[in-house]
TORBA-143570 format. One record per residue (C-alpha): residue number from 1; x, y, z. Coordinates in steps of 0.2 Angstrom, whole numbers, plus 5000, padded with zeros to 4 digits. Each point is the difference from the previous one (the first is absolute). Example, Ala and Ser with C-alpha at 12.3 -4.5 7.8 and 13.67 -1.06 7.14 Angstrom:
# residues 2
<gudo><num>1</num><u>5062</u><v>4978</v><w>5039</w></gudo>
<gudo><num>2</num><u>5006</u><v>5017</v><w>4997</w></gudo>
***
This chain:
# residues 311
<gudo><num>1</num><u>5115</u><v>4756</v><w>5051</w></gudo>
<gudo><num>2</num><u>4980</u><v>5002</v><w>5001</w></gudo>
<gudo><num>3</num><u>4991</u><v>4996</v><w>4983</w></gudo>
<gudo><num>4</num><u>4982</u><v>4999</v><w>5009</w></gudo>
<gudo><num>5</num><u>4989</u><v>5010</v><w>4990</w></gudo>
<gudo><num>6</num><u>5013</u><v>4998</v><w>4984</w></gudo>
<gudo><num>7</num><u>4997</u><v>4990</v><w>4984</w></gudo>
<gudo><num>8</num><u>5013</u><v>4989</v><w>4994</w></gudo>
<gudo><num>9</num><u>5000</u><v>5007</v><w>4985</w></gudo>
<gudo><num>10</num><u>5005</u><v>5015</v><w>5010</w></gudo>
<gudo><num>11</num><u>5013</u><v>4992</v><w>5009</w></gudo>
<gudo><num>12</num><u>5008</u><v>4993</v><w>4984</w></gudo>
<gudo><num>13</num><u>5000</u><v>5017</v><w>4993</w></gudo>
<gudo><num>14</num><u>5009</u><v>5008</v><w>5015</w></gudo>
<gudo><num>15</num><u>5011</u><v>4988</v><w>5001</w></gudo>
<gudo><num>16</num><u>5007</u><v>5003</v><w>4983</w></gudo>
<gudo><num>17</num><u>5001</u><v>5018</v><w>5001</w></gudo>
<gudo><num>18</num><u>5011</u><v>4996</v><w>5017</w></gudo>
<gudo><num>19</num><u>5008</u><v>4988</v><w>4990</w></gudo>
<gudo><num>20</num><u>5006</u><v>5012</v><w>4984</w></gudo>
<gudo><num>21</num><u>5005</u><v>5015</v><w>5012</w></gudo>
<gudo><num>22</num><u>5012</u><v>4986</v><w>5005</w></gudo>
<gudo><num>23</num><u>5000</u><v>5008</v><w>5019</w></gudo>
<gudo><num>24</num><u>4999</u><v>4985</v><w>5008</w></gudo>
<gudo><num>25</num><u>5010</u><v>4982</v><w>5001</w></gudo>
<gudo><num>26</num><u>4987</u><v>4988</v><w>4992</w></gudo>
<gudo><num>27</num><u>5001</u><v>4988</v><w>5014</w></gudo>
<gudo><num>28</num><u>4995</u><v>5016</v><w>5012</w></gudo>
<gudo><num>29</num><u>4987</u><v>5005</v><w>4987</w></gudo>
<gudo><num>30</num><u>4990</u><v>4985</v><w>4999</w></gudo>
<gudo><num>31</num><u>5001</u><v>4997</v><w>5021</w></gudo>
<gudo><num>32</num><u>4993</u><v>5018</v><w>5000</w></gudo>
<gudo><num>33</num><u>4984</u><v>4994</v><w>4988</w></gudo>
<gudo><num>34</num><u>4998</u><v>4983</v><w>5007</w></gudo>
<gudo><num>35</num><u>5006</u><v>4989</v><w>4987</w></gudo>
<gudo><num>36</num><u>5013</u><v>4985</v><w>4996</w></gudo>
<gudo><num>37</num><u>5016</u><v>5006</v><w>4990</w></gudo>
<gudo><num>38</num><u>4990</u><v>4986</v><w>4988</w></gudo>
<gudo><num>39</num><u>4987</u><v>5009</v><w>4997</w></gudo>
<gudo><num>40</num><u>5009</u><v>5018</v><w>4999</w></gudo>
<gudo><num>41</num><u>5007</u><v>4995</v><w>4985</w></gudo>
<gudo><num>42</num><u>4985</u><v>4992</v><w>4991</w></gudo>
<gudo><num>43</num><u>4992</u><v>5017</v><w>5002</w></gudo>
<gudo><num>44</num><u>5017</u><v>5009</v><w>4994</w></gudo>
<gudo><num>45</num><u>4999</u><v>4988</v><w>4985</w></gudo>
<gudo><num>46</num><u>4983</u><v>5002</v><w>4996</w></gudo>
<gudo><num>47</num><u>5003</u><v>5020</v><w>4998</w></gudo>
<gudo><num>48</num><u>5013</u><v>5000</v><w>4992</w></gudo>
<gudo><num>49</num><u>4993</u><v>4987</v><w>4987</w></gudo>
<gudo><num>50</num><u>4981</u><v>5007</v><w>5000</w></gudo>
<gudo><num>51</num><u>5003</u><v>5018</v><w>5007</w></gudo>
<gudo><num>52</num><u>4985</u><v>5005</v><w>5014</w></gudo>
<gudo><num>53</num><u>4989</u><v>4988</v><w>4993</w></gudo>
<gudo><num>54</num><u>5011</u><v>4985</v><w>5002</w></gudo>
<gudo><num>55</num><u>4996</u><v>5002</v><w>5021</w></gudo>
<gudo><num>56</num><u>4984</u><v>4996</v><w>4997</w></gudo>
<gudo><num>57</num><u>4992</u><v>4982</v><w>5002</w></gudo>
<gudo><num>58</num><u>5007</u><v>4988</v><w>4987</w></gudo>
<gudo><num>59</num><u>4981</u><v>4996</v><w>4996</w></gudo>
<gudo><num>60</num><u>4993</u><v>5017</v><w>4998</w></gudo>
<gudo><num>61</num><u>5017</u><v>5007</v><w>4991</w></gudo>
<gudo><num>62</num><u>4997</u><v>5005</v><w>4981</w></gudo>
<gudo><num>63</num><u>5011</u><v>4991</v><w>4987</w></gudo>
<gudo><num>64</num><u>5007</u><v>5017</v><w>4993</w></gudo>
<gudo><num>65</num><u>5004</u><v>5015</v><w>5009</w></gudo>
<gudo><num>66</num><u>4998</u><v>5017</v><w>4991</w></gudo>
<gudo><num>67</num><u>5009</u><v>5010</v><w>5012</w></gudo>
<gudo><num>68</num><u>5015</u><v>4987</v><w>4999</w></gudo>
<gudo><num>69</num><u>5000</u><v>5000</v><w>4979</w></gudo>
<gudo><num>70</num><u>5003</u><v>5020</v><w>5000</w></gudo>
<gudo><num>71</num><u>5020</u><v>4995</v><w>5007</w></gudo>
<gudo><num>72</num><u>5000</u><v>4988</v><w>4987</w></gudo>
<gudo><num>73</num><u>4994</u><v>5010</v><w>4984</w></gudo>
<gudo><num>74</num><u>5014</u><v>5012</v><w>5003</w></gudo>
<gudo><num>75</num><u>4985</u><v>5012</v><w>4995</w></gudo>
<gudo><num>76</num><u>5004</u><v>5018</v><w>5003</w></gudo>
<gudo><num>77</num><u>4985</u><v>5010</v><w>5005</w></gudo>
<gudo><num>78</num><u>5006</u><v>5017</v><w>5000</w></gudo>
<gudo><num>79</num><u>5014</u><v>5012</v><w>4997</w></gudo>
<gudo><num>80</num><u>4997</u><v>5018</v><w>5004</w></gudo>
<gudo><num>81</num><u>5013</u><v>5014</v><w>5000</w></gudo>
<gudo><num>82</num><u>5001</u><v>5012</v><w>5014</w></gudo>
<gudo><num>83</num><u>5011</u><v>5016</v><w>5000</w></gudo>
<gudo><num>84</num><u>5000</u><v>4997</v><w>5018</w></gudo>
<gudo><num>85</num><u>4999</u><v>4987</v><w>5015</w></gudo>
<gudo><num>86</num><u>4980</u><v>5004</v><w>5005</w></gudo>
<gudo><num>87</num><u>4989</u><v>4990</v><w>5012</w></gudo>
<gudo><num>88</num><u>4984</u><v>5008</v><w>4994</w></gudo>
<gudo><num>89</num><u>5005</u><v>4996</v><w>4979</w></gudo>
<gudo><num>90</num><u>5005</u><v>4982</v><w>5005</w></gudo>
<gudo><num>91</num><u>4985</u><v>4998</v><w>5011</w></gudo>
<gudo><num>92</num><u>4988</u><v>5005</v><w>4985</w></gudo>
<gudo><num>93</num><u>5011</u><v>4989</v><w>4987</w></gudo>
<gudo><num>94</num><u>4998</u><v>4986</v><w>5012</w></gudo>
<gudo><num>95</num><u>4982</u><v>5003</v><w>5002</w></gudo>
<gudo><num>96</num><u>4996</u><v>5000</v><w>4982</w></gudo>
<gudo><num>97</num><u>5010</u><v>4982</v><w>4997</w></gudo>
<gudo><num>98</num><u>4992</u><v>4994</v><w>5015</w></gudo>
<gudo><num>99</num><u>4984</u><v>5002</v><w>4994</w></gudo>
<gudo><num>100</num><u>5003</u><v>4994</v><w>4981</w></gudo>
<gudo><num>101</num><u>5012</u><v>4983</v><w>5005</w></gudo>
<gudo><num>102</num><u>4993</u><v>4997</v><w>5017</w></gudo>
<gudo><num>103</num><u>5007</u><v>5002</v><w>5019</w></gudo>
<gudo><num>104</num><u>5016</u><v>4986</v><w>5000</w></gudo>
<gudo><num>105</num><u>5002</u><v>4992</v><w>5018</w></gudo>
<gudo><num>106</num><u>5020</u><v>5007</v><w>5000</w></gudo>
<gudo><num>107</num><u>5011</u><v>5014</v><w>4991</w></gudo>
<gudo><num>108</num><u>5020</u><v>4998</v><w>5001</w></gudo>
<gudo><num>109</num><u>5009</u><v>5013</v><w>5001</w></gudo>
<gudo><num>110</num><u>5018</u><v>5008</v><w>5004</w></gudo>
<gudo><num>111</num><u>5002</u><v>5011</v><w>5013</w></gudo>
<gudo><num>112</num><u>4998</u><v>5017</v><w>4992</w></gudo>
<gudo><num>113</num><u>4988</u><v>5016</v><w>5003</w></gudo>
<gudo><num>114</num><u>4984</u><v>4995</v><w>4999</w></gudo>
<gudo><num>115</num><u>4999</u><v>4985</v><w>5002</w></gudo>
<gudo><num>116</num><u>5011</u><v>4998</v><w>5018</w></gudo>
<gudo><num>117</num><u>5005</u><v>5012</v><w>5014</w></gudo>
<gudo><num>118</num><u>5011</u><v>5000</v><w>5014</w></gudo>
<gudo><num>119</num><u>4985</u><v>4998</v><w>5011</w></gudo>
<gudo><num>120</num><u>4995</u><v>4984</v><w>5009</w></gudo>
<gudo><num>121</num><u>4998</u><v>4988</v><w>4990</w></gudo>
<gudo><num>122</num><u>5006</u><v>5009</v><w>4984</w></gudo>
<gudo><num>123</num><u>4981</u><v>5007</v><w>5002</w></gudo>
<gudo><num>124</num><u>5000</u><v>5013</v><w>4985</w></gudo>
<gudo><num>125</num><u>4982</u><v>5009</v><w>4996</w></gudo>
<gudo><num>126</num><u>4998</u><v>4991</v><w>4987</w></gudo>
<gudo><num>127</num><u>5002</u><v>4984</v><w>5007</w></gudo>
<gudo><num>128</num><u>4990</u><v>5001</v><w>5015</w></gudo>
<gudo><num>129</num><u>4986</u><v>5004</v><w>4987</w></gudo>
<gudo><num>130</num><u>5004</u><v>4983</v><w>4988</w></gudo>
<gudo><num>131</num><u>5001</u><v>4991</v><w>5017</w></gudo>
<gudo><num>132</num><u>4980</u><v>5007</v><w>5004</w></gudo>
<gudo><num>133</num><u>4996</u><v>4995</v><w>4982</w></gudo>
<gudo><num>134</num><u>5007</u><v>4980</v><w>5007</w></gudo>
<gudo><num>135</num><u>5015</u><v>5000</v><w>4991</w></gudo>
<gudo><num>136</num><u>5016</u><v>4996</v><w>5007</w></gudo>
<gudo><num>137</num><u>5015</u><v>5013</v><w>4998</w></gudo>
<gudo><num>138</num><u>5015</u><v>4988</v><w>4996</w></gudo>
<gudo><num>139</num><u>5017</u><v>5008</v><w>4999</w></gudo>
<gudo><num>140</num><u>5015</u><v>4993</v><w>4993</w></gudo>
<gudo><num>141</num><u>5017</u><v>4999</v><w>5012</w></gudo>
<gudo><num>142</num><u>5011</u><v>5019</v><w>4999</w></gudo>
<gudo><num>143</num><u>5012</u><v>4997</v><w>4985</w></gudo>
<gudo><num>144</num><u>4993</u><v>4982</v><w>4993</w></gudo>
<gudo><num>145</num><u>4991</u><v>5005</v><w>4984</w></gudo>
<gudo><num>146</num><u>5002</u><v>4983</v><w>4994</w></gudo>
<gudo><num>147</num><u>4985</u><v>4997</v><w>5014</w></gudo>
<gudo><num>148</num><u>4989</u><v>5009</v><w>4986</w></gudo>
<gudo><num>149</num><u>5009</u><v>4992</v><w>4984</w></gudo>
<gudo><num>150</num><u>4986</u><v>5001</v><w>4989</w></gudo>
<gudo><num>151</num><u>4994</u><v>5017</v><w>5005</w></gudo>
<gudo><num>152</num><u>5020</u><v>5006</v><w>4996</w></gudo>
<gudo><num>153</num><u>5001</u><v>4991</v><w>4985</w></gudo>
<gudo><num>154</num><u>4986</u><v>5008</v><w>4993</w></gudo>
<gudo><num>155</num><u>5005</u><v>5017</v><w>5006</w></gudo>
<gudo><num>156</num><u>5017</u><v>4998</v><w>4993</w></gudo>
<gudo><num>157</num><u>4992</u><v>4998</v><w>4982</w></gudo>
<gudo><num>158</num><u>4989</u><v>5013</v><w>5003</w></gudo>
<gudo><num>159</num><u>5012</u><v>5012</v><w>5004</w></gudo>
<gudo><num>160</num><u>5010</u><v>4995</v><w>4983</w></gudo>
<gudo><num>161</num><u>4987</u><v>4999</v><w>4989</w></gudo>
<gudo><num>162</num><u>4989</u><v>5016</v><w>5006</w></gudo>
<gudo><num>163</num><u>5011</u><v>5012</v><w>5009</w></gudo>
<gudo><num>164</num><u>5015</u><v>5001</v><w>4990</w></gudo>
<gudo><num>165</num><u>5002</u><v>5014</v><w>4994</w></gudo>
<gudo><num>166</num><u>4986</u><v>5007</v><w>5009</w></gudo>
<gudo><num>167</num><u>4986</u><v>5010</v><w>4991</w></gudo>
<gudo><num>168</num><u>4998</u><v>5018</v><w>5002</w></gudo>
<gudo><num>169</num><u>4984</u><v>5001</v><w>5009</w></gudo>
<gudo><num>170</num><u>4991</u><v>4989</v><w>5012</w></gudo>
<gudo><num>171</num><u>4985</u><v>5000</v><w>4990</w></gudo>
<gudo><num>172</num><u>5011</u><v>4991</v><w>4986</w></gudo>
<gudo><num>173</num><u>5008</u><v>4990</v><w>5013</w></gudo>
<gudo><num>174</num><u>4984</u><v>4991</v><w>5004</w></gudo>
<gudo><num>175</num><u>4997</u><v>4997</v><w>4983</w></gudo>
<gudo><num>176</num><u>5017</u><v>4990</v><w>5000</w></gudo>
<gudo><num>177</num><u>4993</u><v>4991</v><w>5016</w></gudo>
<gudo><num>178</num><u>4983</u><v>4994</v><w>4992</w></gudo>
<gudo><num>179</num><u>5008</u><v>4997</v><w>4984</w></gudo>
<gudo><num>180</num><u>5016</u><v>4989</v><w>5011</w></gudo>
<gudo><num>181</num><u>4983</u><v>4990</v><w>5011</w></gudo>
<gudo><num>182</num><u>4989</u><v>4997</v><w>4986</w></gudo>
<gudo><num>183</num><u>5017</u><v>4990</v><w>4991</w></gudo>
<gudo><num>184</num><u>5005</u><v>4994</v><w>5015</w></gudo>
<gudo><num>185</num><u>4982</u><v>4989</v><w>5005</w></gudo>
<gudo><num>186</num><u>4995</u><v>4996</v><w>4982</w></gudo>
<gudo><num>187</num><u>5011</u><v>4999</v><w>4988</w></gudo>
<gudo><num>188</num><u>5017</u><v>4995</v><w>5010</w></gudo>
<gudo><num>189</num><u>5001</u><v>4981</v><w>5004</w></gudo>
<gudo><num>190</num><u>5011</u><v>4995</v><w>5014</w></gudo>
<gudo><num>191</num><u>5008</u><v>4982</v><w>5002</w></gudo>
<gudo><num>192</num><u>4995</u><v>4998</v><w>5019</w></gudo>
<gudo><num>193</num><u>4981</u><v>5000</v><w>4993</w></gudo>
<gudo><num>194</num><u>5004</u><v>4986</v><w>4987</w></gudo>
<gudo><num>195</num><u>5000</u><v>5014</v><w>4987</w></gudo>
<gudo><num>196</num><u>4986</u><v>5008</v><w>5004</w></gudo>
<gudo><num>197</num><u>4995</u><v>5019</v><w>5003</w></gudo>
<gudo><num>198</num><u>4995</u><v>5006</v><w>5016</w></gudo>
<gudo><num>199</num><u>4982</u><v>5005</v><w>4995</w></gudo>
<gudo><num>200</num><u>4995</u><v>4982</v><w>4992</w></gudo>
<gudo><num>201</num><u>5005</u><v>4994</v><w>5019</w></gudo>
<gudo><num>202</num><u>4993</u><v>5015</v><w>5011</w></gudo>
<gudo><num>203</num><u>4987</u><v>4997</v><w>5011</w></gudo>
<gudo><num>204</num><u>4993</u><v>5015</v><w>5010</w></gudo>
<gudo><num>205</num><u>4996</u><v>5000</v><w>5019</w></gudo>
<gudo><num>206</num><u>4981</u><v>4994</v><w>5005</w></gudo>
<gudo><num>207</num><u>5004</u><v>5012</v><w>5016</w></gudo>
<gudo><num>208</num><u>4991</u><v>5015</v><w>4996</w></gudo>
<gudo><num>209</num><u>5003</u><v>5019</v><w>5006</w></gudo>
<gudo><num>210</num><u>4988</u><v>5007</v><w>5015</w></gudo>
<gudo><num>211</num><u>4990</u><v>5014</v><w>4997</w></gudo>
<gudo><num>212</num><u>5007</u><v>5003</v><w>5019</w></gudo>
<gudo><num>213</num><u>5010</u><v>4991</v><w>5012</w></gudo>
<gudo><num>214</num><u>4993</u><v>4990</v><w>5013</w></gudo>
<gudo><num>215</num><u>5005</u><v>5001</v><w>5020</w></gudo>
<gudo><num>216</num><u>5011</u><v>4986</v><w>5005</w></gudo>
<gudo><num>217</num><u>4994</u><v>4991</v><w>5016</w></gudo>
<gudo><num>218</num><u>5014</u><v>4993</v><w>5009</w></gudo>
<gudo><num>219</num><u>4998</u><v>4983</v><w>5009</w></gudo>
<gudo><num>220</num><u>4990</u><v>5003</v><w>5015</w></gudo>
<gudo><num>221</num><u>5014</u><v>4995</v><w>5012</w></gudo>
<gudo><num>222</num><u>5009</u><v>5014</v><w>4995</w></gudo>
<gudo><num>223</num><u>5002</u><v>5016</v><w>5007</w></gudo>
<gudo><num>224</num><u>4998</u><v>5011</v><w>4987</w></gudo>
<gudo><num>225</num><u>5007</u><v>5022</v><w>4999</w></gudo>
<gudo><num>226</num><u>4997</u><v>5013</v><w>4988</w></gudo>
<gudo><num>227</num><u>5016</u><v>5009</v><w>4996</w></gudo>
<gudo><num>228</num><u>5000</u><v>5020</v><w>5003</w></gudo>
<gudo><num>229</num><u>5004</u><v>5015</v><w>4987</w></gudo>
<gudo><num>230</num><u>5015</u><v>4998</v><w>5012</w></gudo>
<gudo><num>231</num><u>5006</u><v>4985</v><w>4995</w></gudo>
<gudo><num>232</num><u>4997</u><v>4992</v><w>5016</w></gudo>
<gudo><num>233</num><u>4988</u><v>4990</v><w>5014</w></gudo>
<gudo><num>234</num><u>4996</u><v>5000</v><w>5015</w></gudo>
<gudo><num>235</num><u>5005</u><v>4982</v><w>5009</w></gudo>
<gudo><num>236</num><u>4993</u><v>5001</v><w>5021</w></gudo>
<gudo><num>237</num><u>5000</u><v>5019</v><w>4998</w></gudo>
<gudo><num>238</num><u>5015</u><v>5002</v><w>4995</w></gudo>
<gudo><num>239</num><u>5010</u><v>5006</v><w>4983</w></gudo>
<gudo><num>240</num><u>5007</u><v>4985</v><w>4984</w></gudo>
<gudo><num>241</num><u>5006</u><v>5006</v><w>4985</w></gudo>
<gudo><num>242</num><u>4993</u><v>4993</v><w>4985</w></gudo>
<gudo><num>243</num><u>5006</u><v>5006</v><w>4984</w></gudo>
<gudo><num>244</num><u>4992</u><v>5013</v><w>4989</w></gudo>
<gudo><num>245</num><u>4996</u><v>4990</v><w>4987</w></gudo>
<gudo><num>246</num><u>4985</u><v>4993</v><w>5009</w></gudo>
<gudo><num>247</num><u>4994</u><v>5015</v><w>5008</w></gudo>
<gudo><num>248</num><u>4980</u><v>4998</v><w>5002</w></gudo>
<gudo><num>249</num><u>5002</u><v>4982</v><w>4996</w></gudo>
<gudo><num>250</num><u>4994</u><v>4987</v><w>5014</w></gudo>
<gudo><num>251</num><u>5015</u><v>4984</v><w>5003</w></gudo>
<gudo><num>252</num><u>4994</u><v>4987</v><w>5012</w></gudo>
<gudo><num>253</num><u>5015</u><v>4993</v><w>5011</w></gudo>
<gudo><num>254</num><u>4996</u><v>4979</v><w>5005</w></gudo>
<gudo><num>255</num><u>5011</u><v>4998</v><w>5016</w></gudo>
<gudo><num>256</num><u>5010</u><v>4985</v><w>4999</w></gudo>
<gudo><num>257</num><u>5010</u><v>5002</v><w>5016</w></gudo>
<gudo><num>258</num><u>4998</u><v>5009</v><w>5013</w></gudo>
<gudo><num>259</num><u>5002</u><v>5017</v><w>4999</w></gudo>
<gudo><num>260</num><u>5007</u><v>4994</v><w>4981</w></gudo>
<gudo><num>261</num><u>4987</u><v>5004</v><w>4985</w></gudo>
<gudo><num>262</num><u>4999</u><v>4998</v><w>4982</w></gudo>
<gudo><num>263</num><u>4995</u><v>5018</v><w>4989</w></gudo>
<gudo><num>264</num><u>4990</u><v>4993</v><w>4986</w></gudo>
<gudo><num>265</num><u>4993</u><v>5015</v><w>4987</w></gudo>
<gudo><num>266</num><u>4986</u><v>4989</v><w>4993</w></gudo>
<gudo><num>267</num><u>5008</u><v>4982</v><w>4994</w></gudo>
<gudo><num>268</num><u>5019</u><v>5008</v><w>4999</w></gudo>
<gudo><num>269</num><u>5011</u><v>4999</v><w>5015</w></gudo>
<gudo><num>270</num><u>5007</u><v>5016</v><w>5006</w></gudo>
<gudo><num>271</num><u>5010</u><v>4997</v><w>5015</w></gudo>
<gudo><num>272</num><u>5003</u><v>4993</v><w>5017</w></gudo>
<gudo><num>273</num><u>4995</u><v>5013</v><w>5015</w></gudo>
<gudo><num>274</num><u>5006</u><v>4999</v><w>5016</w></gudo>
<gudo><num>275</num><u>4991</u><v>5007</v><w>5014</w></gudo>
<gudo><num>276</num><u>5013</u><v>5002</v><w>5011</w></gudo>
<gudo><num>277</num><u>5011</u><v>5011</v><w>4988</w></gudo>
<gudo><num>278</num><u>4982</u><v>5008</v><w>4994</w></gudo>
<gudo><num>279</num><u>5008</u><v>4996</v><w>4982</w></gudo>
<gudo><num>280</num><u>4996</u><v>4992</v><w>4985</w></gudo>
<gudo><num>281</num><u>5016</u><v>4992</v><w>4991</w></gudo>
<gudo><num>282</num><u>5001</u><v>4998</v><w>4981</w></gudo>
<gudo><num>283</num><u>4996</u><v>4983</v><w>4991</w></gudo>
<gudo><num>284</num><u>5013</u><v>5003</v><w>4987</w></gudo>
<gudo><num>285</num><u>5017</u><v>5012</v><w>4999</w></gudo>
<gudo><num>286</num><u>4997</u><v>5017</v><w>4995</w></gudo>
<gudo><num>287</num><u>5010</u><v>5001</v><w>4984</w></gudo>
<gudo><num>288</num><u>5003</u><v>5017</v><w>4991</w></gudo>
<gudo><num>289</num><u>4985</u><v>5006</v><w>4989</w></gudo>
<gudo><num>290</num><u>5007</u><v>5004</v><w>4983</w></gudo>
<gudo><num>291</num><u>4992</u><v>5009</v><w>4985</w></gudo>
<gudo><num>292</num><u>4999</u><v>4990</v><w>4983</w></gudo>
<gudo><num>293</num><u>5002</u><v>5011</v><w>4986</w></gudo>
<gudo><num>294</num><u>5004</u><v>4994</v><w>4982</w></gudo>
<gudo><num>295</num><u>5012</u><v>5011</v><w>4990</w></gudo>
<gudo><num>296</num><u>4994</u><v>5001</v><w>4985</w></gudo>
<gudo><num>297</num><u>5015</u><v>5007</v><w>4988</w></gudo>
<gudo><num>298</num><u>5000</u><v>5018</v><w>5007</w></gudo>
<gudo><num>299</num><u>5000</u><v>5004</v><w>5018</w></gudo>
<gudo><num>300</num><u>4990</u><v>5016</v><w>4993</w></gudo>
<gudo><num>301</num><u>4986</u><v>4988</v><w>4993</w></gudo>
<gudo><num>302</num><u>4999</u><v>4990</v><w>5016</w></gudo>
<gudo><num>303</num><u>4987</u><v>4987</v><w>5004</w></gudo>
<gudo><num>304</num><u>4990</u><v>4991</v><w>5014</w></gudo>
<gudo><num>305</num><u>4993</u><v>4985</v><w>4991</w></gudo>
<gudo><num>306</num><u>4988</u><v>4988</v><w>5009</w></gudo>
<gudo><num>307</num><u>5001</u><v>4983</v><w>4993</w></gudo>
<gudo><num>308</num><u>4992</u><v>4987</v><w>5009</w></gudo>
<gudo><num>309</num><u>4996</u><v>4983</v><w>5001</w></gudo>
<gudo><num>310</num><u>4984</u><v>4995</v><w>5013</w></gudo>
<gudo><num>311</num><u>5002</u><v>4983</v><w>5005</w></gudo>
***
């Protein structure tokens, strides 16, 4: 693989991204970027010790990481009820906590509407957009919560202490979220933080929210496509399906064989296309795209609630 005209702090960070899809064997994975096993797992261990900021030069990292402390201060930044799955009401609820916390460099997730499709990639709207925004779009395996033990741990609570039985309007119900937040981040001490609340530890992101998103230029040795309304590009004059979810996005493809490319959208790998096929095969298994819905007492009374954790 090519890295001309690529930082290494680029490098490092697309070799973890390849690394947590966990698409390819690690001794494969590091041949493809160049690097000893050795090495591989120095940069594996620095992220998952220092997050994003561990890849950095030892000399120039900070000694704390404020991106890394918001996993740690089991701080909940929002909770928002829904009376139902919306892109454009999570968009604006994210929007709003970007801008008061900070842009975090990941968001784990399960693999429920919005946050995942069945698209390449599990590509979901709202993830390509995080993805523009620099943050990395991690998802949990199909049917291991435990991945995301803290973020169930917390959701379990919630839904004991704050949705049963369920209030009578959503209005009321939001009050019963605030109320269940505010308790929860200042006055609840929890034994993984020494018996501390999660305000006294919380540290916001320094990252800040764009007025507007930036282009993202590909490494000049790539060849880069702009996906149509259709879904698709055009490869030597002829037809690929893309996937939908990137329409009117540009994906740059670095060729790694002959004939065999890597789809990158920005950092994030995509796929592998195949020229001789004219098709672009999947990183990861499409899974089934489920819809998270928290029951709140009465099915009558039904809510979408968004509790999140940005890491």
């Amino acid at each position: 693989m090519s890295w001309k005209g690529v930082t290494v702090m680029d490098q490092r960070v697309r070799f973890i991204a390849e690394y947590l899809k966990g698409y390819f064997p690690f001794n494969e994975l590091c041949f493809q970027f160049s690097i000893s096993r050795k090495t591989g797992y120095k940069w594996v261990q620095r992220y998952e010790e220092y997050g994003i900021e561990g890849l950095t030069d030892r000399a120039r990292r900070p000694h704390t990481c404020p991106h890394k402390t918001d996993i740690a201060s089991r701080y909940l930044l929002g909770c928002e009820g829904h009376d139902a799955i919306s892109l454009e009401q999570t968009k604006r609820y994210f929007t709003k906590l970007f801008s008061d916390y900070g842009l975090p460099w990941r968001i784990r997730t399960d693999n429920g509407v919005p946050f995942a499709s069945n698209a390449i990639a599990r590509l979901s709207t709202l993830s390509v957009w995080w993805i523009k925004l620099g943050i990395y779009p991690e998802q949990i395996e199909p049917g291991k919560p435990q991945q995301n033990g803290k973020h169930e741990r917390m959701h379990r609570t919630l839904k004991k202490e704050a949705t049963i039985p369920p209030e009578k309007n959503l209005t009321a119900q939001q009050q019963r979220f605030d109320a269940f937040r505010g308790e929860y981040n200042t006055e609840r001490p929890h034994e993984a933080l020494s018996m501390k609340t999660p305000a006294s530890v919380y540290v916001a992101s320094p990252r800040t929210m764009p007025k507007k998103l930036d282009h993202f230029d590909y490494p000049y040795h790539f060849e880069v496509r702009r996906v149509s309304r259709n879904s698709g590009i055009r490869w030597r004059n002829r037809w690929v399906q893309v996937s939908s979810t990137l329409a009117e996005e540009y994906i740059g493809f670095e060729e790694i064989e002959d004939g065999i490319h890597n789809v990158y959208f920005c950092d994030l790998l995509v796929g592998r296309f195949f020229e001789e096929q004219l098709k672009i095969r999947d990183v990861i298994e499409r899974v089934p795209v489920r819809q998270s819905i928290v029951e709140c007492g009465n099915p009558r009374t039904r809510r979408i609630v968004s509790p999140m954790y940005l890491e």
